[in-house]
C-alpha positions in Angstrom: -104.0 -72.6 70.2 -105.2 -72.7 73.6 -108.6 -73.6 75.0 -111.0 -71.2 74.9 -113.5 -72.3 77.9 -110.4 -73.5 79.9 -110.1 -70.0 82.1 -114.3 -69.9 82.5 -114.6 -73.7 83.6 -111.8 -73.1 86.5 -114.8 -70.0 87.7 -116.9 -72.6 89.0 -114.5 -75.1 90.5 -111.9 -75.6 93.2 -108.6 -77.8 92.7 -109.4 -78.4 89.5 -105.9 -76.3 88.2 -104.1 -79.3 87.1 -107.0 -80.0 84.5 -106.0 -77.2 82.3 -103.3 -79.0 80.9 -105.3 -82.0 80.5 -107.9 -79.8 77.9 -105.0 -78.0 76.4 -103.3 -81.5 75.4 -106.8 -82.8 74.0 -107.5 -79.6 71.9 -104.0 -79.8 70.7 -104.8 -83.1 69.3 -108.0 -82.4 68.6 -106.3 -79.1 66.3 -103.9 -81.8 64.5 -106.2 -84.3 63.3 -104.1 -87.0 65.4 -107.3 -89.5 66.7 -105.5 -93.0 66.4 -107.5 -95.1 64.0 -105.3 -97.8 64.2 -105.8 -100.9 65.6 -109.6 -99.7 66.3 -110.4 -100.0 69.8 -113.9 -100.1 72.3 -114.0 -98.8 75.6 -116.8 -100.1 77.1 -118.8 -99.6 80.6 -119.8 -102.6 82.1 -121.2 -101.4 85.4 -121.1 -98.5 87.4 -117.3 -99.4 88.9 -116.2 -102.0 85.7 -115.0 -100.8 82.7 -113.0 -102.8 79.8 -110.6 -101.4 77.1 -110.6 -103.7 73.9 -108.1 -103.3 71.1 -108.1 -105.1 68.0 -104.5 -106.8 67.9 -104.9 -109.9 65.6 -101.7 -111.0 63.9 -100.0 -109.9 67.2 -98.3 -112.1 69.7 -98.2 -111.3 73.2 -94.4 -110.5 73.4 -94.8 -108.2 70.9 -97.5 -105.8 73.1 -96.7 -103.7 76.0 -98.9 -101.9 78.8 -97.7 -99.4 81.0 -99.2 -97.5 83.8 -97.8 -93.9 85.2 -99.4 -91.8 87.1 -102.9 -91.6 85.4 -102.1 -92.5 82.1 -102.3 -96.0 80.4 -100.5 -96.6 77.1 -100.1 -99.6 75.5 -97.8 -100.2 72.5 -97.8 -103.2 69.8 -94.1 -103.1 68.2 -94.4 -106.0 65.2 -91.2 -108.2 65.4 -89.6 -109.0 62.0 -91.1 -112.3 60.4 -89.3 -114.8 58.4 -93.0 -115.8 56.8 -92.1 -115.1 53.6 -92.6 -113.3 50.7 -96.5 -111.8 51.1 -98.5 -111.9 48.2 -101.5 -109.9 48.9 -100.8 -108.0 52.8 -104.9 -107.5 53.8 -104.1 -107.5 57.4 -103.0 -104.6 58.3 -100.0 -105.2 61.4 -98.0 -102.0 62.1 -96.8 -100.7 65.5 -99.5 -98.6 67.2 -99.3 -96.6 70.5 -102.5 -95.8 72.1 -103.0 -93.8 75.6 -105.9 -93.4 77.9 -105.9 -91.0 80.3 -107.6 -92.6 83.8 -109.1 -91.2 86.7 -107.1 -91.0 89.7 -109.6 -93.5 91.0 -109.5 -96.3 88.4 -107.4 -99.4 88.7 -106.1 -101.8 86.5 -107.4 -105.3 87.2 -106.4 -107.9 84.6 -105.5 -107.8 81.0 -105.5 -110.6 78.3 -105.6 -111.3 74.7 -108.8 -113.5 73.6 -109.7 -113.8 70.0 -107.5 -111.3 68.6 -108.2 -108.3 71.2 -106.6 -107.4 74.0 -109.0 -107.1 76.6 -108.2 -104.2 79.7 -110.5 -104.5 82.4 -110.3 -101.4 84.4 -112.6 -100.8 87.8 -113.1 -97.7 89.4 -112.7 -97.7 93.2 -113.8 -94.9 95.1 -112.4 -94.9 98.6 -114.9 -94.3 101.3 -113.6 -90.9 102.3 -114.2 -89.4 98.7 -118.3 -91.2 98.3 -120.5 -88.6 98.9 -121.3 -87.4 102.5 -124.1 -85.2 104.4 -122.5 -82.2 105.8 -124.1 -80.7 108.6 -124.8 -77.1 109.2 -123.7 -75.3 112.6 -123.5 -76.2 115.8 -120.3 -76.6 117.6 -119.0 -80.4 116.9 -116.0 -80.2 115.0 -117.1 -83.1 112.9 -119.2 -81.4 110.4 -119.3 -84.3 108.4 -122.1 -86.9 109.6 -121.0 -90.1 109.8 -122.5 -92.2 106.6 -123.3 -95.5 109.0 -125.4 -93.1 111.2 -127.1 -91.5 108.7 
């Protein structure tokens, strides 16, 4: 099933291509039902540049969670480890391996990550580079610097 807006967004933008398969992937999942429910999980914006990721992990240890970064997208895994705890007779916490993925700007950074009070905690910051904050650009004339310097502004 593909997109339907997907061709009529790219009308109105440029270098935008590699989007596409960005809204195909999320209507695909969107199709199948597959929105991971398990552990539950906040992302949260705590300024204009900080953002944090929480995911509820209690019962898990920290060897037993994983976070990888590539390219733009984040995953982080819990894999349970066998326990020798013995013989459970009522299980009311759920613990089962999870895989969750966020898909991050080219822009946003990972800065720290921790477990405190059974969730992990992913503090993310999103760091524009000078070159790609916005700028005046200037209409005719003949420098070849159309774009005014933002200190002289």
């Amino acid at each position: 099933m593909a997109f339907p807006y997907g061709r009529n967004l790219l009308l109105s933008t440029v270098g935008f291509e590699r989007l596409l398969p960005t809204f195909e992937e999320l209507n695909t999942v969107l199709a199948e039902g597959k929105s991971p429910s398990y552990p539950p999980y906040n992302i949260i914006k705590r300024s204009d540049t900080q953002y944090e990721i929480e995911i509820a992990v209690a019962g898990f240890k920290r060897d037993e969670l994983d976070i990888t970064l590539e390219g733009n997208k984040l995953t982080v895994t819990g894999r349970v480890k066998a326990d020798s705890q013995g013989e459970f007779l009522h299980r009311g916490i759920g613990k089962r391996d999870f895989t969750h993925q966020f898909t991050l700007a080219e822009t946003v950074v990972v800065r720290d990550a921790d477990v405190v009070d059974g969730l992990l905690a992913i503090k993310l910051e999103n760091v524009i580079p000078e070159e790609k904050k916005p700028h005046k650009i200037l209409i005719g004339g003949t420098d070849p610097l159309l774009v005014q310097d933002r200190k002289a502004a």
